[in-house]
C-alpha positions as CSV (number, residue, x, y, z in Angstrom):
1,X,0.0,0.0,0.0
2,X,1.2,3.4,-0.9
3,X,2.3,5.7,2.1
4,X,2.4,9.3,2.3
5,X,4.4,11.4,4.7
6,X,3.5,14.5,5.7
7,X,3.3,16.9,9.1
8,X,0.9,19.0,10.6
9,X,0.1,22.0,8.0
10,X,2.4,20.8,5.4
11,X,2.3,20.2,1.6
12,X,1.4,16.5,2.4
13,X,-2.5,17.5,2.3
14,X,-2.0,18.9,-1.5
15,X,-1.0,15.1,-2.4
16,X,-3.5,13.7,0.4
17,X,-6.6,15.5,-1.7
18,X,-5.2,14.1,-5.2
19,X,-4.6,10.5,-3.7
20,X,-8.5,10.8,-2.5
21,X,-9.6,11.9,-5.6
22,X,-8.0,8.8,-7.6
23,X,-9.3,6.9,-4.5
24,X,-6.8,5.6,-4.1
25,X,-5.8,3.4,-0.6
26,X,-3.3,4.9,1.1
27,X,-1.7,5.1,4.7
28,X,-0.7,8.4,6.0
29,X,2.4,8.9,8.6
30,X,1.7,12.0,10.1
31,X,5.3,12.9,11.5
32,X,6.0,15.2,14.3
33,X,7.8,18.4,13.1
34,X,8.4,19.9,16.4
35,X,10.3,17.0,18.0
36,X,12.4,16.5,14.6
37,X,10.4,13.3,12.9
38,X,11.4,14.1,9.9
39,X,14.9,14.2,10.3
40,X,15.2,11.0,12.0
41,X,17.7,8.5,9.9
42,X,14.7,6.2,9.0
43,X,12.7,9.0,7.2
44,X,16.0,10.4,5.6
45,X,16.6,7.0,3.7
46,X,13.3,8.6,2.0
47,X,14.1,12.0,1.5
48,X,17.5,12.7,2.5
49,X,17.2,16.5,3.3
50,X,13.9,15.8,6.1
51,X,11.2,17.5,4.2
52,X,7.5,16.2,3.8
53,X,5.4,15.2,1.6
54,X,7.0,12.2,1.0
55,X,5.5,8.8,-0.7
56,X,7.0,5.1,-0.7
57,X,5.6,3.0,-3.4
58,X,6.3,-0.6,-3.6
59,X,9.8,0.3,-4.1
60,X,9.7,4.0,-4.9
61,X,10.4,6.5,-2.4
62,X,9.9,9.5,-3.7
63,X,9.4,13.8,-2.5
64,X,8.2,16.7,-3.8
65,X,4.8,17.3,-3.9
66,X,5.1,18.5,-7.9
67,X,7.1,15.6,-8.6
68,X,4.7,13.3,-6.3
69,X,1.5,14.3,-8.1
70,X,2.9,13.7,-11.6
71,X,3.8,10.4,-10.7
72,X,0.6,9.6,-9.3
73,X,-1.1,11.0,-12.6
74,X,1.1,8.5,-14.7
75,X,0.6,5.7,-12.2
76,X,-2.8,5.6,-11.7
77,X,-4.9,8.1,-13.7
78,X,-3.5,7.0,-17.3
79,X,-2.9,10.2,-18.7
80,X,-1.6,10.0,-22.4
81,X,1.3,12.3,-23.5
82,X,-0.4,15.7,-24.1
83,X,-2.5,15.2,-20.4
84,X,0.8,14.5,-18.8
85,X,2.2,17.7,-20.8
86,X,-0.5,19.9,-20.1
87,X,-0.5,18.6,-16.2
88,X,3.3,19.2,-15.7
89,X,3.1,23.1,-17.4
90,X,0.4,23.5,-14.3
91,X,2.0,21.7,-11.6
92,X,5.0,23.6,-12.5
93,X,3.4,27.1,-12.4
94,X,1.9,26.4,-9.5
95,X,5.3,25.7,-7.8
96,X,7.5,27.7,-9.3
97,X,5.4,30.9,-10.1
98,X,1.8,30.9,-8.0
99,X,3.6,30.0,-4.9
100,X,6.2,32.6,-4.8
101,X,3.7,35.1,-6.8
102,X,1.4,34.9,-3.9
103,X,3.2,33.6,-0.8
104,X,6.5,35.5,-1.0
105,X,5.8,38.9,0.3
106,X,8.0,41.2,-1.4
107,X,6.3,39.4,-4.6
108,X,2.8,39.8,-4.0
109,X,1.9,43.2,-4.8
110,X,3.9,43.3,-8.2
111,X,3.0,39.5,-9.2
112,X,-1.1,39.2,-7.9
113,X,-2.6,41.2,-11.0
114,X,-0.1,39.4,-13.4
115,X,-1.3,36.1,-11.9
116,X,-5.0,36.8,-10.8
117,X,-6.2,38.4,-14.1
118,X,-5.2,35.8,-16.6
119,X,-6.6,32.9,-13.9
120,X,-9.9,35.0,-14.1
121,X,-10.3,35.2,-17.6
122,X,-9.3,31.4,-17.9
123,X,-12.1,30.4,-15.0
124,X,-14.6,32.6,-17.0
125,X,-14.0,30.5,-20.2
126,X,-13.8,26.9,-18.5
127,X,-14.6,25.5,-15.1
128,X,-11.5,24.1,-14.4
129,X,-7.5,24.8,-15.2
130,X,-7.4,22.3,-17.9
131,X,-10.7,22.2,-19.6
132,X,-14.4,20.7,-18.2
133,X,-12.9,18.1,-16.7
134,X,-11.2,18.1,-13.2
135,X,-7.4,16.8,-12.9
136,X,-4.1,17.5,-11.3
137,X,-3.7,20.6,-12.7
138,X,-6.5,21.4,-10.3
139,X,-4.7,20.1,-7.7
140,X,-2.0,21.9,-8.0
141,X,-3.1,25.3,-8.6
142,X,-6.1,25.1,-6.9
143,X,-4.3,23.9,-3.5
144,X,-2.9,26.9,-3.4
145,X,-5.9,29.3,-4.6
146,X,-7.3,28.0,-1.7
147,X,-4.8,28.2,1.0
148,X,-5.1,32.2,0.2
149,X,-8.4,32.5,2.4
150,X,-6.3,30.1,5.1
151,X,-3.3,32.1,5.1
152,X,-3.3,35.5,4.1
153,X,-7.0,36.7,4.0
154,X,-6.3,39.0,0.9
155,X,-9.3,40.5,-1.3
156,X,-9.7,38.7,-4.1
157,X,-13.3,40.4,-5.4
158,X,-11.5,41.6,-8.4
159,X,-11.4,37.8,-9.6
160,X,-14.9,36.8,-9.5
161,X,-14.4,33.5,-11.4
162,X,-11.2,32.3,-9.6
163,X,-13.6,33.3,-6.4
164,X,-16.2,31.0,-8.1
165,X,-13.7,28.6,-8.5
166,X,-11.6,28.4,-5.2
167,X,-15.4,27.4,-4.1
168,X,-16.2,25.1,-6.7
169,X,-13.2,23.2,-5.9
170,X,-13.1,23.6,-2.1
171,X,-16.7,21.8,-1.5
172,X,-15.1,18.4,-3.3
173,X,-15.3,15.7,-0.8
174,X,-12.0,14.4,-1.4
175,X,-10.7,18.4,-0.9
176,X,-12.9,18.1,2.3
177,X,-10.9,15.2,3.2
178,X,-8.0,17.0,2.8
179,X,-6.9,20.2,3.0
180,X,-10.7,20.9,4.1
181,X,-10.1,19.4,7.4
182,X,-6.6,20.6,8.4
183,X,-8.2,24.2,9.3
C-alpha cells in the first residue's frame, strides 16, 4: 500500500486531496515536526534532506509534492502524453510561479494582477485549469488558490471567477478530506 508522509500543515494535504480523488488506498504517517520526525535517519533513507510530503511506493520513495502528483497522474490516472504535458506546465506554475507570486511577500503586490487576471479570464472561459474536466492541474493550482483564504486573507473580489472557482473546488469531498479538514 502506498504511504504518504507529511506533518501538521504541510504540503502532504496537496497530495493527500489528489490521492482521494484517484481513491486511491493509502496510509498516511503524520510525522511530528516539532520533536524532529522528519529528520530522523529512517525517514531520511526517504528524503534525504527531512522534508514532507514524501511517498514510498512498492519500491519507490519518492518527494516533492510537484514531482509526487505527476507520478501519481502517470501511475494511476493513465494520462496520455499531451494530459501529462498539459499537467506538468500546471503543476509547474503552481510551484515555481503561483507560490512565490502569492506567498513570498515582497512578490505579491507586483505579481497578484499578473497572476490573478489571466486565472480569471481562464475560469470565465472553462470551469477548471485544464478544460471541463477536473485533474491535477486542479490540484496543483487550486491547493494553493485555496490556501489564500487560510493564510493571508487577501481581497480577491477583483477575480470573481477564480472566487467562483476556489469554491467550486473547495466543496469536493476528497478536498474536504484533505486540505478541508486541516483548518
Amino acid at each position: 500500500m502506498l504511504k504518504l508522509f507529511g506533518g501538521a500543515r504541510s504540503r502532504a494535504s496537496i497530495v493527500q486531496w489528489y490521492l482521494e480523488e484517484l481513491e486511491i488506498p493509502y496510509e498516511f504517517d503524520l510525522l511530528d515536526m516539532q520533536t524532529g520526525e522528519h529528520r530522523q535517519p529512517e525517514f531520511c533513507e526517504i528524503n534525504p534532506f527531512g522534508k514532507v510530503p514524501a511517498i514510498v511506493d512498492g519500491d519507490l520513495k519518492l518527494w516533492e509534492s510537484g514531482a509526487i502528483l505527476l507520478y501519481l497522474l502517470d501511475r494511476y490516472d493513465n494520462a496520455d502524453v499531451n494530459q501529462r504535458a498539459i499537467a506538468a506546465q500546471w503543476v509547474l506554475f503552481a510551484n515555481a510561479t503561483l507560490g512565490p507570486g502569492i506567498f513570498v511577500e515582497t512578490n505579491r503586490e507586483r505579481e497578484m494582477p499578473r497572476l490573478m487576471q489571466p486565472l480569471d479570464e481562464i475560469f470565465g472561459k472553462r470551469k477548471f485549469i485544464a478544460g471541463d474536466q477536473f485533474t491535477v492541474s486542479d490540484v496543483a493550482v487550486g491547493s494553493l488558490l485555496a490556501y489564500i483564504p487560510l493564510m493571508l486573507k487577501l481581497d480577491l473580489s477583483e477575480y470573481p471567477n477564480v472566487v467562483s472557482y476556489m469554491q467550486r473546488i473547495t466543496a469536493r469531498p476528497a478536498f474536504q478530506k484533505s486540505i478541508g479538514g486541516r483548518k
